[in-house]
C-alpha positions as CSV (number, residue, x, y, z in Angstrom):
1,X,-8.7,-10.5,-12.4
2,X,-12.0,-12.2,-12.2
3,X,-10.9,-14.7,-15.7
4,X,-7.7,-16.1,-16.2
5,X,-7.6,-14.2,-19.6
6,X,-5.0,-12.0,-20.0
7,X,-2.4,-13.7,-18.9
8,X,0.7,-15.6,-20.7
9,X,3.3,-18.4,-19.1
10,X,6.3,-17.0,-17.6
11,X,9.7,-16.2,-19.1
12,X,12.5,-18.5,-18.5
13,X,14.6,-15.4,-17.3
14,X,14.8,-11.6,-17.9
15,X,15.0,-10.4,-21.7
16,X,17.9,-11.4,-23.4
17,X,19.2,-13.4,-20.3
18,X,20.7,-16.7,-20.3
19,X,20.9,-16.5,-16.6
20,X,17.7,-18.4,-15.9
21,X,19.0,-22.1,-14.7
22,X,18.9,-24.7,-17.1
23,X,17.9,-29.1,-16.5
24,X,21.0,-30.2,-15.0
25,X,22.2,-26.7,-13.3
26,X,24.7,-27.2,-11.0
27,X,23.9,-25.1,-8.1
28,X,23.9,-25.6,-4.7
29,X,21.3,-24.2,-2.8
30,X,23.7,-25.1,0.6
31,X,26.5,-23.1,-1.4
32,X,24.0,-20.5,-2.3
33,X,23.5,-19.8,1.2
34,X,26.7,-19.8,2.8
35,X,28.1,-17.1,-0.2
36,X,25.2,-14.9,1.0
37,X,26.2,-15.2,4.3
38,X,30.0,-14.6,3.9
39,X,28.9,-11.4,2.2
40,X,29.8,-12.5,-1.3
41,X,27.9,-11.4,-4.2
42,X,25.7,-13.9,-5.8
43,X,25.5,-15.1,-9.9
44,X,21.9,-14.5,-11.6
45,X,21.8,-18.0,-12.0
46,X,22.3,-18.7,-8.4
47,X,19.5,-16.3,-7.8
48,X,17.0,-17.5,-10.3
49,X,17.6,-21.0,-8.8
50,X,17.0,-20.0,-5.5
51,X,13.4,-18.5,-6.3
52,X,13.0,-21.0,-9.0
53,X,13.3,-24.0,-5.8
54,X,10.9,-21.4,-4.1
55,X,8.3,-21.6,-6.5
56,X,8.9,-25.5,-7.1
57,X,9.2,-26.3,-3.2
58,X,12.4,-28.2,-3.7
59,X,13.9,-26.1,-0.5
60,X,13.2,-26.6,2.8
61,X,11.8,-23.7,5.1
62,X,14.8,-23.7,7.3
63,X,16.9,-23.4,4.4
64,X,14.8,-20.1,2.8
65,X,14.8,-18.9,5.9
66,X,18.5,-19.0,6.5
67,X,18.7,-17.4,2.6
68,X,16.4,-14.7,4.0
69,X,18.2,-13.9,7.0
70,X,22.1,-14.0,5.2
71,X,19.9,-11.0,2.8
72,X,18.6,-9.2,5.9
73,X,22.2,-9.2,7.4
74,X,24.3,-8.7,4.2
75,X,22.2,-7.0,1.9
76,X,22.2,-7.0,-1.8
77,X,24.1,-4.7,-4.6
78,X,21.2,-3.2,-6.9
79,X,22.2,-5.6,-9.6
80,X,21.2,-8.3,-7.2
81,X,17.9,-6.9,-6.3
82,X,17.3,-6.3,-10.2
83,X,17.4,-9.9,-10.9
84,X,16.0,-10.9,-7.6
85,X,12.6,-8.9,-8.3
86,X,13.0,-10.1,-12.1
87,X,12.8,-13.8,-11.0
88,X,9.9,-13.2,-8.8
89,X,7.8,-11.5,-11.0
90,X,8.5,-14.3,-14.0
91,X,8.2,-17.2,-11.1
92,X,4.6,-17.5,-12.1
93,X,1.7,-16.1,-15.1
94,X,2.7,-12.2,-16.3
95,X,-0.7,-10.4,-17.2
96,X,-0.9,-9.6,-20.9
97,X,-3.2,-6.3,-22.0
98,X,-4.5,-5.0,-25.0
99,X,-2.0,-3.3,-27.1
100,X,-4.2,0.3,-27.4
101,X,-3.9,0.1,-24.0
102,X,-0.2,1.0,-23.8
103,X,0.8,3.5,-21.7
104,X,-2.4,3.7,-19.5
105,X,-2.2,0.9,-17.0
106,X,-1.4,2.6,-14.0
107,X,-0.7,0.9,-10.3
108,X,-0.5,2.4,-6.7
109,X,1.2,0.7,-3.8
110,X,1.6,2.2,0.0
111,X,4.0,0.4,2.5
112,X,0.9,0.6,5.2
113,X,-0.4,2.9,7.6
114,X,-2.4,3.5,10.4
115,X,-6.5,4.7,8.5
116,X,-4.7,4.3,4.7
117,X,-7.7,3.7,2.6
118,X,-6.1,5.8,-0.6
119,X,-6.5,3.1,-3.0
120,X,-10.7,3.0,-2.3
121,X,-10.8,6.7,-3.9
122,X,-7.9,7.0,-5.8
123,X,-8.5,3.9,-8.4
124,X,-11.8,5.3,-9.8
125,X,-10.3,8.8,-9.9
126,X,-7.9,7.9,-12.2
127,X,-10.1,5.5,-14.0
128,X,-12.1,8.6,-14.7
129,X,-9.7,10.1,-16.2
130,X,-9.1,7.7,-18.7
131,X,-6.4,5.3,-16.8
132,X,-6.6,1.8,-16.2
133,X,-6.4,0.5,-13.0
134,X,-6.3,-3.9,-13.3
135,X,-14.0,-7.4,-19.2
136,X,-13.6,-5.2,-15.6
137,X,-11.0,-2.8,-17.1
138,X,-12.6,-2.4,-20.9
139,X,-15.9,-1.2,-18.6
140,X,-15.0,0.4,-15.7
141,X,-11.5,1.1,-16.2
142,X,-10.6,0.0,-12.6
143,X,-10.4,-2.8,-10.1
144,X,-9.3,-4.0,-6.5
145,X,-8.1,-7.3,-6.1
146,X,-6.4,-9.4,-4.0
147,X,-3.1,-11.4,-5.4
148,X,-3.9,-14.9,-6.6
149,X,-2.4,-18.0,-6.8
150,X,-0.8,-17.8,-10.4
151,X,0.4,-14.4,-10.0
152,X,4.2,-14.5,-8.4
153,X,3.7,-17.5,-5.8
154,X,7.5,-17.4,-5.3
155,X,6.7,-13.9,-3.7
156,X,3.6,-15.6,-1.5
157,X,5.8,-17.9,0.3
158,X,8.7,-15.7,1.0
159,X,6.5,-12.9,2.3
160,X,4.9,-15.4,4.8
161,X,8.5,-16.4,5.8
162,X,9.6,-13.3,6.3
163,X,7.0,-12.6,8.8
164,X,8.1,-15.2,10.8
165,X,11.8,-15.0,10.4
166,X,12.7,-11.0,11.3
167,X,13.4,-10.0,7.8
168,X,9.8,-7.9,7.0
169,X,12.7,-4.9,6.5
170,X,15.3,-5.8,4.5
171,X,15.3,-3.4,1.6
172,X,16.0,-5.9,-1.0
173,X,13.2,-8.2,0.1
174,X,10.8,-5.4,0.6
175,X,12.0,-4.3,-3.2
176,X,11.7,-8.1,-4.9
177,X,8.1,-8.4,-3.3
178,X,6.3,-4.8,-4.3
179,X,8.1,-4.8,-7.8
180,X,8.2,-8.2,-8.7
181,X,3.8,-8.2,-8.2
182,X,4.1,-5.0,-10.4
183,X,6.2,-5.9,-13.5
184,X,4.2,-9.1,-13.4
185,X,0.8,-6.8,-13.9
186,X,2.9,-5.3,-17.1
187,X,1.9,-2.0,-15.7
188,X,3.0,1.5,-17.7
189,X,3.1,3.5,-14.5
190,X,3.7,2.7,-10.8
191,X,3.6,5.9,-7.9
192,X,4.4,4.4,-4.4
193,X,3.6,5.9,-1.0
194,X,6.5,5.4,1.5
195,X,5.4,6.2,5.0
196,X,7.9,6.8,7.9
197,X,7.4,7.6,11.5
198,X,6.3,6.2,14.3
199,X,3.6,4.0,12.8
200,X,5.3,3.0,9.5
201,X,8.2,0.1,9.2
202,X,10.6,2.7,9.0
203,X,10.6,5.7,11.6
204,X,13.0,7.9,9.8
205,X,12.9,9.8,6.6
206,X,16.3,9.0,5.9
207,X,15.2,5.3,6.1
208,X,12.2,5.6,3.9
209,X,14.1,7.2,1.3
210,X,16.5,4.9,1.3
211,X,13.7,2.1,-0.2
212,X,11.8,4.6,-2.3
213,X,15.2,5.4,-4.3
214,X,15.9,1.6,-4.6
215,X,12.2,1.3,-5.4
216,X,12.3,3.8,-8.2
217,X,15.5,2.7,-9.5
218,X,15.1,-0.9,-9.9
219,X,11.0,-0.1,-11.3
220,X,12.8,1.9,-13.5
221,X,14.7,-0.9,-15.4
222,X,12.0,-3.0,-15.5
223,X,10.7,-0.4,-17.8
224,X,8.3,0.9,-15.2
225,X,7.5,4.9,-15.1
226,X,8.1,4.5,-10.9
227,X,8.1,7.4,-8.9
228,X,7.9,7.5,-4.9
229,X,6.6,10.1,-2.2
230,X,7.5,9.5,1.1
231,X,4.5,10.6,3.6
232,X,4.5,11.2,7.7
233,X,2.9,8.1,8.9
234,X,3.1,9.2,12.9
235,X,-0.5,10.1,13.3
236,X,-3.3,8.4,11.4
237,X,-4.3,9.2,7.5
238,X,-7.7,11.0,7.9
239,X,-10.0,10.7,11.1
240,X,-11.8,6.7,10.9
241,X,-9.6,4.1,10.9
242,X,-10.8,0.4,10.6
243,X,-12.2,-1.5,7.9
244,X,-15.9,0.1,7.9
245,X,-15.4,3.4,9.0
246,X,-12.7,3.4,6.3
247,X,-15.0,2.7,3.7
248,X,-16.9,5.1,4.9
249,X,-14.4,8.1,4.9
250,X,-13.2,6.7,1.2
251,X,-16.9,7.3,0.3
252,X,-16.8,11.3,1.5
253,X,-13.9,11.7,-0.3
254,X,-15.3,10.3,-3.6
255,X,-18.1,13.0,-2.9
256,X,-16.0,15.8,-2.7
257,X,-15.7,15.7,1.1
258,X,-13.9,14.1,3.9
259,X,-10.6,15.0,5.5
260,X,-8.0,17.3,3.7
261,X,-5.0,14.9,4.6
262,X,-6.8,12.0,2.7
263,X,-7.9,14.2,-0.2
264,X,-4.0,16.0,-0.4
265,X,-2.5,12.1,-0.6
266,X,-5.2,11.3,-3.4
267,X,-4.9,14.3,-5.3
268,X,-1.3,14.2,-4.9
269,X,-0.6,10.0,-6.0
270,X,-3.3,10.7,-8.9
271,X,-1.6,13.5,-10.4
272,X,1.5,11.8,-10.4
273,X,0.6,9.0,-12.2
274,X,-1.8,11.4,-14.8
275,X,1.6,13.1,-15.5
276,X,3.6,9.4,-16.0
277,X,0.9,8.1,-18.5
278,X,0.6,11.5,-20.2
279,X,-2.6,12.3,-19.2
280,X,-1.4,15.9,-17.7
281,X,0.9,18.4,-18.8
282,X,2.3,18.1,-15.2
283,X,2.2,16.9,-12.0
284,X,0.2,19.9,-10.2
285,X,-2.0,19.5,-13.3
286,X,-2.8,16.1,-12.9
287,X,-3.4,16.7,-9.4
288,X,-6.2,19.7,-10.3
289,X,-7.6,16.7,-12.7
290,X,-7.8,14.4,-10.0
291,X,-9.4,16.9,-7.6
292,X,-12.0,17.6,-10.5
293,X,-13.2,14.3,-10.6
294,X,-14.0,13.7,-7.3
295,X,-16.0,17.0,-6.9
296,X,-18.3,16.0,-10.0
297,X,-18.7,13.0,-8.9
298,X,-17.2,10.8,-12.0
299,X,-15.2,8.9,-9.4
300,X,-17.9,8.4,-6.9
301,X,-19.7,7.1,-10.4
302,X,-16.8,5.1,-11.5
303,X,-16.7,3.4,-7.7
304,X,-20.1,2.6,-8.3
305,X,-19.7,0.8,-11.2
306,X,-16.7,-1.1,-10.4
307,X,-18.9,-2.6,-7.3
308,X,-21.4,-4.0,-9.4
309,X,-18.8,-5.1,-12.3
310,X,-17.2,-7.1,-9.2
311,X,-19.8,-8.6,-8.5
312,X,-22.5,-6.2,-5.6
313,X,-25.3,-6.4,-5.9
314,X,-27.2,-3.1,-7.7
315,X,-29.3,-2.0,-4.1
316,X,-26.3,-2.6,-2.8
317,X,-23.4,-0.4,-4.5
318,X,-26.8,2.2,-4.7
319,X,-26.8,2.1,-0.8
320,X,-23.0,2.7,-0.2
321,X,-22.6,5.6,-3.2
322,X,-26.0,7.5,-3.2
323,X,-27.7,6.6,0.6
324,X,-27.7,8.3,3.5
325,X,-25.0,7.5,6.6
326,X,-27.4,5.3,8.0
327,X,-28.0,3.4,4.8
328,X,-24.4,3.0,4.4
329,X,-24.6,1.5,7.8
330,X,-26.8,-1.1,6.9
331,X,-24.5,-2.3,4.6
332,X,-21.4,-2.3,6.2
333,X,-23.0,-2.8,10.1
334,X,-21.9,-0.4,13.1
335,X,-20.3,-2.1,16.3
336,X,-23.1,-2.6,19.1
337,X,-20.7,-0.2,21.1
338,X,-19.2,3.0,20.8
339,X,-17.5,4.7,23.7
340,X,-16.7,8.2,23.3
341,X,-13.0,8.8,25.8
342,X,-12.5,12.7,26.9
343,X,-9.6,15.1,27.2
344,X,-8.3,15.0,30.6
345,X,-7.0,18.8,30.2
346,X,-7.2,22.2,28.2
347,X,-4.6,22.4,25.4
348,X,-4.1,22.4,21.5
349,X,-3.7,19.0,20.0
350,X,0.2,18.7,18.9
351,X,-0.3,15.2,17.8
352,X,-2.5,11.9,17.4
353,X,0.0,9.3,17.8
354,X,-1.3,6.5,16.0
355,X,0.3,3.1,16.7
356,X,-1.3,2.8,20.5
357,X,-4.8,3.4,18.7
358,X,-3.9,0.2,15.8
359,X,-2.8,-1.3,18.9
360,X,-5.6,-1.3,20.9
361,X,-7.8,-2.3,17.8
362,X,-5.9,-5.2,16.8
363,X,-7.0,-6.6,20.4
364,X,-10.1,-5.8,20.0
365,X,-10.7,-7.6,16.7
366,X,-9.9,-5.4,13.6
367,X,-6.3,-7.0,13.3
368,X,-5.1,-10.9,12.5
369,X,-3.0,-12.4,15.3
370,X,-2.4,-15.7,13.1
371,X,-3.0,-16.4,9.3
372,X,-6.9,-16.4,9.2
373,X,-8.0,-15.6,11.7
374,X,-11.9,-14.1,11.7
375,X,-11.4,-9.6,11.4
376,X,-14.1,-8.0,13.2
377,X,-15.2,-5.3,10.3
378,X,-17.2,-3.2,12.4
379,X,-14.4,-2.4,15.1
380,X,-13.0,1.0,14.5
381,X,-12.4,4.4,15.9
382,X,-13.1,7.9,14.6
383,X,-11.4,10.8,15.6
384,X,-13.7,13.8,16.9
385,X,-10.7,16.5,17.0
386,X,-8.0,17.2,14.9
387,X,-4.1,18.3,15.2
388,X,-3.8,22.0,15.6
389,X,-7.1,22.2,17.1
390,X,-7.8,23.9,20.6
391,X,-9.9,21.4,23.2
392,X,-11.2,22.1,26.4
393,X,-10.9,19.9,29.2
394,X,-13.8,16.7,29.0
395,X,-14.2,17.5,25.1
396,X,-14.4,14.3,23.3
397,X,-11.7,13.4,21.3
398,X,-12.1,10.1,20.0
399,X,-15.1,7.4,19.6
400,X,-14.3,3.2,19.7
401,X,-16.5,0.9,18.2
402,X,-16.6,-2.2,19.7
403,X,-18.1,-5.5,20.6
404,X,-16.4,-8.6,22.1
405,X,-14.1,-8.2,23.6
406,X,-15.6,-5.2,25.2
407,X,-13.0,-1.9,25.7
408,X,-10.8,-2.2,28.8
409,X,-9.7,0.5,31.5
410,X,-6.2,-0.4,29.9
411,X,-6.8,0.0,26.4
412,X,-8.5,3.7,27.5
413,X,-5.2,4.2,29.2
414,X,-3.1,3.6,25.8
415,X,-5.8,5.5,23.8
416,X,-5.4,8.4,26.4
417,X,-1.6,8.4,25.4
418,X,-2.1,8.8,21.9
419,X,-3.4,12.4,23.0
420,X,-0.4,14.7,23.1
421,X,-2.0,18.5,24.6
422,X,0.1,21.5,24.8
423,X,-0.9,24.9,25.9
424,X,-0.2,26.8,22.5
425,X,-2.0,29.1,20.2
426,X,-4.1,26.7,17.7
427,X,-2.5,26.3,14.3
428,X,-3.1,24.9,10.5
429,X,-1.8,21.5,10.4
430,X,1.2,20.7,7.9
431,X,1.1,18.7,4.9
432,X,2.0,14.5,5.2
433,X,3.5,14.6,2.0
434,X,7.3,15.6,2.9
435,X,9.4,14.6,-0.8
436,X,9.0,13.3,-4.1
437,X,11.0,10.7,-5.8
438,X,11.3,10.8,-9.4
439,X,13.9,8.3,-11.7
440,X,16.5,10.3,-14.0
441,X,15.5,7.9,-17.5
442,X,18.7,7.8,-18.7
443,X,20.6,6.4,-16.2
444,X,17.8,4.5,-13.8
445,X,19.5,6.6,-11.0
446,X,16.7,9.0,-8.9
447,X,16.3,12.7,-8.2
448,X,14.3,13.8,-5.6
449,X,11.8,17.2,-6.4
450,X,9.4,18.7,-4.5
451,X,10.9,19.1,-1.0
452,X,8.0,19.9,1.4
């Protein structure tokens, strides 16, 4: 939000609640702690105080730490988690919206991958279709922010605690933080992208599912139309990953073009949501909607206009959604050096592992080490081949941007790894979407549909 309009104080506690503590509560943040610990269940109030001292900064970091790790180790029942998430969201401003906007505020959220740049397309897709994606959103019907201050700070310092602590995976935590930012937006509809596999913070499918269901069942009774697909996340999500080439490749897809993974995971998140706010029949029709859009250019359209309504320049958002490659350059600058590295033998390419190639990025600059520290935009690689694909021995097969520090004979060893080569008959590549995750509205319990 680029106004503090729109937004209202928070609520003592959930609706109809009590359980928010009172001047003069009685609990024991030392108490708190050690009940977690031993495994017991914890009160609502004794949860709403804990994030209530989180917000306020009446706790100590040891101490929020130790709460963090007793949830990491002993988990939560989904009751807990409810009210957990329902504290975090209220801990700060909830956004208010006009009321003929009901039903239409939609929200996306991916747990993070290796070249995942859905969100650039996707928001003006489904702003041309008449959602609303968070003045900005009565014009354009979309935005990308970043979170701010007002907006769940008790969710700000736990996240940066949990970084530091060894508790970035506990389900309940992971649950608290993505809901708790989205039932403070007062969203109608929420579609999340799970990723597992090598690259993504869970490697299993089994693992993954096990957050999107708690996920979808707790965004469910926070009156949130939540539904989850869980995506392969062991090679990387179209063929440019880092933040320029990104934009770039979000930019083909909002013509029409660009790789078919990116556009499936697009087509596939829009249509969902399309079908949640009643803006399809279903959720292949949706999807067709989605598709629609960004072959007419609408979205590309609707991109351009959210540029400018945030605040770049006209020449600028011209340059990016109507120029040439080169033009686009200009904007967003190329590296001063691109290496291209080769195939050391003949073979069909069986897999692009990802992680060694965000690996050797984040040295060279496209990736934070400590909390802000300078990203090097221009850093990047793009992929030149494609899984399935036959090669032939010297082919190149991937091209790194970089500048300082300049590309070294280990990081082309690591890249070189990423390269898995077989000698097989070339073949289609498989779809990344492998299940959908959809809540059963009676009960706030979750089916799963759509089995790939």
């Amino acid at each position: 939000m680029s106004t503090s309009e729109g937004l209202s104080d928070p609520a003592p506690g959930p609706t109809g609640s009590s359980a928010a503590p009172t001047a003069g509560s009685r609990v024991s943040i030392p108490d708190v702690i050690r009940k977690k610990r031993d495994g017991e269940k914890l009160e609502e109030e004794e949860i709403w105080h804990f994030v209530q001292a989180v917000t306020r900064r009446t706790m100590q970091d040891g101490q929020i730490g130790a709460m963090l790790m007793a949830i990491r180790l002993r988990g939560m029942t989904p009751d807990e988690t409810l009210v957990l998430t329902r504290a975090i969201a209220t801990s700060g401003r909830v956004l208010e919206w006009p009321e003929e906007w009901r039903g239409l505020l939609v929200d996306k959220h991916s747990t993070g991958g290796v070249g995942d740049k859905v969100s650039l397309p996707l928001a003006p897709a489904l702003a041309a279709c008449g959602c609303k994606m968070m003045q900005i959103l009565e014009k354009v019907g979309c935005c990308i922010v970043e979170q701010s201050e007002e907006l769940v700070p008790a969710d700000k310092v736990l996240y940066a605690l949990r970084d530091v602590t060894a508790t970035v995976d506990s389900l309940p935590l992971i649950t608290g933080s993505i809901l708790g930012k989205k039932a403070a937006e007062k969203i109608s509809a929420l579609v999340l992208d799970v990723k597992f596999g090598s690259a993504a913070l869970y490697p299993t499918l089994e693992s993954a599912q096990q957050l999107a269901q708690s996920l979808v069942s707790v965004g469910s009774q926070l009156g949130i139309c939540t539904a989850a697909v869980l995506t392969k996340m062991d090679g990387p999500l179209g063929c440019r990953v880092g933040n320029s080439l990104e934009v770039l490749e979000s930019l083909e897809c909002l013509e029409g073009r660009g790789p078919g993974d990116l556009r499936e995971l697009v087509t596939t998140l829009g249509g969902i949501l399309l079908w949640q706010c009643g803006r399809a029949s279903s959720m292949p029709h949706g999807a067709t909607h989605i598709a629609k859009v960004l072959d007419d250019g609408s979205a590309l359209s609707t991109f351009r206009a959210m540029l400018q309504a945030q605040g770049v320049e006209a020449e600028v958002a011209r340059a990016l959604c109507a120029g040439t490659q080169e033009e686009r350059f200009q904007v967003l600058r190329r590296a001063q050096s691109q290496e291209e590295l080769v195939a050391q033998h003949e073979g069909t390419v069986q897999q692009i592992f990802a992680l060694p190639i965000a690996q050797v990025l984040h040295g060279l600059g496209a990736g934070r080490t400590q909390e802000g520290q300078w990203i090097n935009h221009r850093v990047g690689a793009e992929l030149l081949v494609s899984v399935g694909q036959r090669v032939r021995k010297g082919d190149p097969w991937i091209r790194i941007h970089y500048e300082n520090p300049e590309l070294s004979d280990a990081d082309r060893r690591n890249l070189q790894g990423a390269l898995i080569l077989e000698d097989s008959e070339p073949f289609a590549p498989g779809s990344k979407v492998a299940k959908t995750i959809l809540p059963q509205k009676v009960t706030g319990l979750v089916v799963e549909v759509g089995v790939r």
